[in-house]
MIFISE-740741 format. One record per residue: x negated, y, z of N, C-alpha, C in turn; residue in three letters. Coordinates in steps of 0.2 Angstrom, whole numbers, plus 5000, padded with zeros to 4 digits. Layout:
XYZXYZXYZAla;...
! end
This chain:
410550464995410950524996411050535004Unk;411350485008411350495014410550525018Unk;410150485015409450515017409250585018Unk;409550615010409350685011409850735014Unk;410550705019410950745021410650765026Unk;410250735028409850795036409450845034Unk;409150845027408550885023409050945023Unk;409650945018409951005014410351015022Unk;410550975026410951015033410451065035Unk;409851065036409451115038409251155033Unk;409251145030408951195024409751255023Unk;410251205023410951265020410951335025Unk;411051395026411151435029411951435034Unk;411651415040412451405046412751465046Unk;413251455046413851525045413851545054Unk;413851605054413751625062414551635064Unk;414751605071415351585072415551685075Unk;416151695076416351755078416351765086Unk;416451825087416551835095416851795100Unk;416851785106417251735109417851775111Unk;418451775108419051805113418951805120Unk;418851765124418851765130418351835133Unk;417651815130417251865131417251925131Unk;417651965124418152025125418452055130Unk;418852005130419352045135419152035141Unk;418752015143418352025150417752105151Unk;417452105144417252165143417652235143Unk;418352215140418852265138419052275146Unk;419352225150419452255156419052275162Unk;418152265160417852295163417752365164Unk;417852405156417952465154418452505154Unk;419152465152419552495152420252495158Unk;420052435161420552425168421052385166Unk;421652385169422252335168422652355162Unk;422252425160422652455152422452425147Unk;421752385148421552365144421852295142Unk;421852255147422252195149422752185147Unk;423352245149423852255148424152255141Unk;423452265135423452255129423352235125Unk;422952185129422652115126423052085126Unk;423452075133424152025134424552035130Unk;424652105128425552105121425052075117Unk;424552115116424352085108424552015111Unk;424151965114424151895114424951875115Unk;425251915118426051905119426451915111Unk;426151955109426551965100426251925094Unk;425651895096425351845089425551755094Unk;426151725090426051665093425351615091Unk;425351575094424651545095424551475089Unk;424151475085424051435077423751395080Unk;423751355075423551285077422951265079Unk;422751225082422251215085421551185078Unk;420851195078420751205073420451115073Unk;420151085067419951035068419551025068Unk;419450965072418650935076418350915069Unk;417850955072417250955066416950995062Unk;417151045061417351095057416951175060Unk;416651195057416251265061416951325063Unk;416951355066417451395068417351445064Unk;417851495061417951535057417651575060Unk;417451635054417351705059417751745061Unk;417551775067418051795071418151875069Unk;418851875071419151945069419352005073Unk;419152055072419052105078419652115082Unk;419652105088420152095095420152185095Unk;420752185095421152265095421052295101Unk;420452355102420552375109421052435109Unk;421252435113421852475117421552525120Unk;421952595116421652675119422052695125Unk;421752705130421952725136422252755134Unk;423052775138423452825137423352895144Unk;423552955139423253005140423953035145Unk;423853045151424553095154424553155153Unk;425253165151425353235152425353285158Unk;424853335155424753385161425653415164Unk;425653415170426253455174426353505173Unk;427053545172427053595173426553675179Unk;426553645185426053685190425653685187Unk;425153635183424453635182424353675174Unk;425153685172424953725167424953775167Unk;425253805173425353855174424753895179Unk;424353825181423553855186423153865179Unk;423253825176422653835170422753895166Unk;423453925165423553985161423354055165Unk;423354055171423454115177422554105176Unk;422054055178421554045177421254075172Unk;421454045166421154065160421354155157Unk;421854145158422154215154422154275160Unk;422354275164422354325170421554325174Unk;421254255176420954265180421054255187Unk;421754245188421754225195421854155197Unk;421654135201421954065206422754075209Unk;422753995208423753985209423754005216Unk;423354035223423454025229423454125229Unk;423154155224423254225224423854255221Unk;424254215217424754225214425254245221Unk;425154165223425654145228425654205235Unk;425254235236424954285240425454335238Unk;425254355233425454415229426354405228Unk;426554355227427354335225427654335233Unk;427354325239427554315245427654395249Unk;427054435244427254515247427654545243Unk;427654535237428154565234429054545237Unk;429054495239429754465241429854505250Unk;429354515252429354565258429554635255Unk;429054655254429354715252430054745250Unk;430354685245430954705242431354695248Unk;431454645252431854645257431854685262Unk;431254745263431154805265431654865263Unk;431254855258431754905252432554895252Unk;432754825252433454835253433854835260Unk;433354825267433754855271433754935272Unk;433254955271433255015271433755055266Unk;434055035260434455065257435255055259Unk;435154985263435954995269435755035273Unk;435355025277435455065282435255135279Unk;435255175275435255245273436155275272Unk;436555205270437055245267437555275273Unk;437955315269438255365275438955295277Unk;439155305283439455265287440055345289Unk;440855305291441255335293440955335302Unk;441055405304441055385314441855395315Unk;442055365318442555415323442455455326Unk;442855495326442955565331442855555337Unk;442755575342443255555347443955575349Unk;444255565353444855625353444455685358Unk;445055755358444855795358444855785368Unk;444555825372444655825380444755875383Unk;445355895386445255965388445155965393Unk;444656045393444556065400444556135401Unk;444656165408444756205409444256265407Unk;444556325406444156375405443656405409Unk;443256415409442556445415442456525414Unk;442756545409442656625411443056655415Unk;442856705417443056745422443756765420Unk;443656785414444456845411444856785408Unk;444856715409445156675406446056665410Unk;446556665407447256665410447056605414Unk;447756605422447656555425448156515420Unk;447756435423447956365421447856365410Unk;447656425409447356415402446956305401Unk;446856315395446656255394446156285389Unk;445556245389445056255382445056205379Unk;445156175373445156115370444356095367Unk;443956035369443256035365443256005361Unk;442956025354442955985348443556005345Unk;444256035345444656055340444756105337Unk;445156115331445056145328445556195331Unk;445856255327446156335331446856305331Unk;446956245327447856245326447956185333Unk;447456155336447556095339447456135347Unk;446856195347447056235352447556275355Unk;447756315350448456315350448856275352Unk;448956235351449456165353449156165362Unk;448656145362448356125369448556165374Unk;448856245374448656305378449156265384Unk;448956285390449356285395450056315394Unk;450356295400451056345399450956415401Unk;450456435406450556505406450456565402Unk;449756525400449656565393449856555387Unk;450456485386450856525379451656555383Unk;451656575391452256615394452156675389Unk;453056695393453256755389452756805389Unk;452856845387452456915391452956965394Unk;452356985402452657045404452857105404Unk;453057155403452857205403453457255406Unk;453057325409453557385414453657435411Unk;454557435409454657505403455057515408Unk;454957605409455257655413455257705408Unk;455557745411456057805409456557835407Unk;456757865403457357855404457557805395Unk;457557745398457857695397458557665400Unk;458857635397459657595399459357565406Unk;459057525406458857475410458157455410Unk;457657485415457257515417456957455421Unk;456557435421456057395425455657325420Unk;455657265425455257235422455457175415Unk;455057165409455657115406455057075402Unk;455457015401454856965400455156945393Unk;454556925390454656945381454156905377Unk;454456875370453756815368453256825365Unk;452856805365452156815364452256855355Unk;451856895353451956955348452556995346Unk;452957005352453057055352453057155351Unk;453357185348453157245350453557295353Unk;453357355353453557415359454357395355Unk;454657405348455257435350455657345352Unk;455357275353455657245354455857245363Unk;455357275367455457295373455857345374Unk;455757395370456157445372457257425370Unk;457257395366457757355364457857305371Unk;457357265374457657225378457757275385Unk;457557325385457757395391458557415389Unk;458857385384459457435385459557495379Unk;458957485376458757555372458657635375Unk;458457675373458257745377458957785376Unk;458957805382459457855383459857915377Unk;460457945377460457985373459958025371Unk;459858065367459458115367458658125368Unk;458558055369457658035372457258045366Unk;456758095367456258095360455958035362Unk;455857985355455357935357454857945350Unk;454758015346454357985343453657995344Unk;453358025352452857995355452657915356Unk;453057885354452857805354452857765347Unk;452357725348452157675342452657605342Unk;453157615340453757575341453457505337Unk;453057505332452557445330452157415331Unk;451857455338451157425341451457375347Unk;451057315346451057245348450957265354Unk;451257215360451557225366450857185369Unk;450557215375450057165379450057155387Unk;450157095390450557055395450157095401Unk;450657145405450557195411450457245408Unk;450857265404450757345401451457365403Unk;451257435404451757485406452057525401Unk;452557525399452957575392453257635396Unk;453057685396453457755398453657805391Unk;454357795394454957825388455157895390Unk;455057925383455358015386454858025392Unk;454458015395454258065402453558065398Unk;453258115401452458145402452158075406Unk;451358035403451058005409450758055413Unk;450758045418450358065424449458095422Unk;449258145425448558125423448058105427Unk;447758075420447357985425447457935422Unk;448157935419448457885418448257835412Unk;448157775412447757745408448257745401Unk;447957765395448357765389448457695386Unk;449157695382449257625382448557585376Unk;448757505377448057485372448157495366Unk;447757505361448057515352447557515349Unk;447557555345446957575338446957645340Unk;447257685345446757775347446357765352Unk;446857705356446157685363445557635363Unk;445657615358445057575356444457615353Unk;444757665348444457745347444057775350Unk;444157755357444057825360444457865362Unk;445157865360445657915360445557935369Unk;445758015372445858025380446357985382Unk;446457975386447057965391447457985393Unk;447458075392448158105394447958165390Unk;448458175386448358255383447758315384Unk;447558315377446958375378447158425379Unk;447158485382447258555383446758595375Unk;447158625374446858655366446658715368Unk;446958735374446558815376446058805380Unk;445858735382445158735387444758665385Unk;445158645378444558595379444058605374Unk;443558575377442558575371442758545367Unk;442158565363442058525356441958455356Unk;441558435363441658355366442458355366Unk;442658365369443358335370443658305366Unk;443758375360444158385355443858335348Unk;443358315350443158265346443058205348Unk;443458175354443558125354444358105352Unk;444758145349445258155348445358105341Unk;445858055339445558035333445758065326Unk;445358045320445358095315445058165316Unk;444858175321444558245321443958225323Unk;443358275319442458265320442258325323Unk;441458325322441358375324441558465318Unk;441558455312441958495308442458545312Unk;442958465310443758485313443658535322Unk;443358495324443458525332443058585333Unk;442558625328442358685329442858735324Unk;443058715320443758745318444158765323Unk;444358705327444958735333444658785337Unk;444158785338443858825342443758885340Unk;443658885332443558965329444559005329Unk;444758955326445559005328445658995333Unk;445458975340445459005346445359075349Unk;444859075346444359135347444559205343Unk;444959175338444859235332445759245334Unk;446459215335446959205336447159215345Unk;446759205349446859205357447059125358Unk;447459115365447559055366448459035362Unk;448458965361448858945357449558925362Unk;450058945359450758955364451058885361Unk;450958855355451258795353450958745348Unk;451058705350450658625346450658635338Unk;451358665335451058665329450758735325Unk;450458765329449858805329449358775325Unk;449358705326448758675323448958675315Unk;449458675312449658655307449358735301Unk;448858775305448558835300447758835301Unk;447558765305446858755305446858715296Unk;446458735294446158675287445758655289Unk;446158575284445858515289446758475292Unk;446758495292447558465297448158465292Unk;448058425289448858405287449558375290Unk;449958365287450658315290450458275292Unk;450058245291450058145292449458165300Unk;448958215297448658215305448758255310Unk;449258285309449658355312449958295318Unk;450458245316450858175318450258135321Unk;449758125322449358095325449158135330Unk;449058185331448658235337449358265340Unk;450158255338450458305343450558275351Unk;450558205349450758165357450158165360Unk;449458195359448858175361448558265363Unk;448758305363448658365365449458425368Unk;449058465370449558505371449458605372Unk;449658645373449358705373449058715378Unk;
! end
C-alpha cells in the first residue's frame, strides 16, 4: 500500500490553492491608491484573524478580497453652477461675472442720479437794499432787491413814507403850506386850511381826488392862465389847463374837453352860429348831447 502512495499522489488531481492576499492588495494599491489600502485595512481591521492553518495540509481556496470603490466627491456649488451657465445658457462663469460687475455700475449710476435730481430746499437770501438809480426816484428812497410789495413797503426810506406837502390858497381860513399823510384828499387839506371861507363856491373842486406831494389847491379864485391844472382823471385825459372860451374855441379845443368828441364839439359850434355868441355856461344845457351829469363836468372847465 505504501508503495503505490506515490502512483495515486500523482495520478489524484491537485486542488489549485487561492490567490495570495498579500498579492492583492499590492495590486489593489497600485490602482487604486491609499483608498484602496485604506480598505483593505478595515476590512483586515474588521475580520479578526483564524487560526493558523496546519502543517501539511493544501491551503483552502481563496476567497475573493473585497475591492473598495473609490469614493466619488461631490461637485461644489460654483462648479454647478459653471456647468449649468455652460450647458443651458451657453455662457462661461468669467462672462457672467463681467456682466454682474456692470450691471452693479450701472444701478449705482442710476441711484446717484436719482439723489441728486430730487428738489432740495435753498435759502433765500435776505433781502439788500439799495438805493434807487432813477432819475424821478424821491430823495433817500430805498429799493428793496428780491422782496416782495409788503416788504417794500416796510423798506421805504423816511422821506418817502413822509407826509405830503401841499400849497392851498385862497380864500381859505388859513392859507399856505400844510403837510398831510400819505393818501390823503383835497377836502382833507382843505379841512387842515381851516376850511373855506364863508360864502366860498367850492364846487369847482374834486373834494375826493387824492392829494399829490407839491401840489397847489386854489380855493374860490380863477387859476391864472398857463396855469398847470391840478393831477386827476381830466388831466391825465387830456383835459386844458384853464378854461375853454365857448365863443372862440375850435373843434380841437373843444374836443379835448372830456366827455365831449368830435359829435359833441361840432354841435357847439353849430348853436354858436345859429344863436350868436353865448352870454352864460349853462347855455350848454340846450345843445343834445349834454346832460346834468355832463353839464357838471364841463362847468369848471369852460367859460363864455
Amino acid at each position: 500500500m505504501n508503495s503505490l502512495e506515490p502512483i495515486l499522489t500523482a495520478i489524484r488531481p491537485q486542488r489549485k490553492s487561492g490567490p495570495d492576499p498579500a498579492e492583492v492588495r499590492e495590486r489593489a494599491a497600485a490602482l487604486f491608491g491609499t483608498s484602496a489600502e485604506r480598505g483593505t485595512r478595515e476590512g483586515e481591521r474588521g475580520e479578526p484573524p483564524g487560526p493558523p492553518d496546519p502543517p501539511g495540509q493544501p491551503d483552502p481556496p481563496g476567497l475573493p478580497v473585497p475591492v473598495p470603490v473609490p469614493r466619488v466627491q461631490r461637485a461644489r456649488p460654483v462648479s454647478r453652477l459653471r456647468t449649468w451657465l455652460l450647458v443651458r445658457c451657453g455662457l462661461e462663469f468669467k462672462t457672467v461675472l463681467a456682466l454682474a460687475a456692470v450691471l452693479m455700475i450701472v444701478g449705482g449710476l442710476a441711484v446717484q442720479h436719482f439723489i441728486a435730481g430730487r428738489p432740495r430746499t435753498v435759502a433765500v437770501p435776505p433781502p439788500t437794499a439799495a438805493r434807487s438809480s432813477f432819475p424821478g426816484a424821491a430823495r433817500g428812497s430805498l429799493t428793496v432787491v428780491g422782496a416782495t410789495a409788503s416788504s417794500t413797503a416796510a423798506a421805504v426810506g423816511p422821506s418817502a413814507a413822509a407826509k405830503l406837502v401841499v400849497d392851498i390858497t385862497g380864500k381859505v381860513a388859513k392859507p399856505g403850506l400844510r403837510r398831510l399823510p400819505p393818501g390823503s384828499r383835497v377836502a382833507d387839506a382843505l379841512a387842515a386850511a381851516g376850511g373855506a371861507l364863508p360864502g366860498t363856491d367850492t364846487s369847482a373842486l374834486n373834494l375826493a381826488r387824492p392829494l399829490t406831494d407839491g401840489e397847489q389847491i386854489l380855493v374860490g379864485i380863477t387859476p391864472p392862465p398857463g396855469a398847470a391844472a391840478p393831477p386827476g382823471p381830466a388831466a391825465a385825459a387830456g383835459a386844458p389847463t384853464a378854461p375853454v372860451s365857448l365863443n372862440s374855441a375850435t373843434a380841437a379845443q373843444l374836443d379835448t374837453l372830456p366827455g365831449v368828441g368830435p359829435v359833441l364839439a361840432q354841435h357847439i359850434l353849430d348853436f354858436r352860429t345859429q344863436h350868436g355868441t353865448f352870454t352864460s355856461v349853462d347855455q350848454l344845457r340846450q345843445i343834445p348831447g349834454i346832460g346834468d351829469r355832463k353839464f357838471s363836468t364841463l362847468k369848471p372847465l369852460v367859460q363864455p
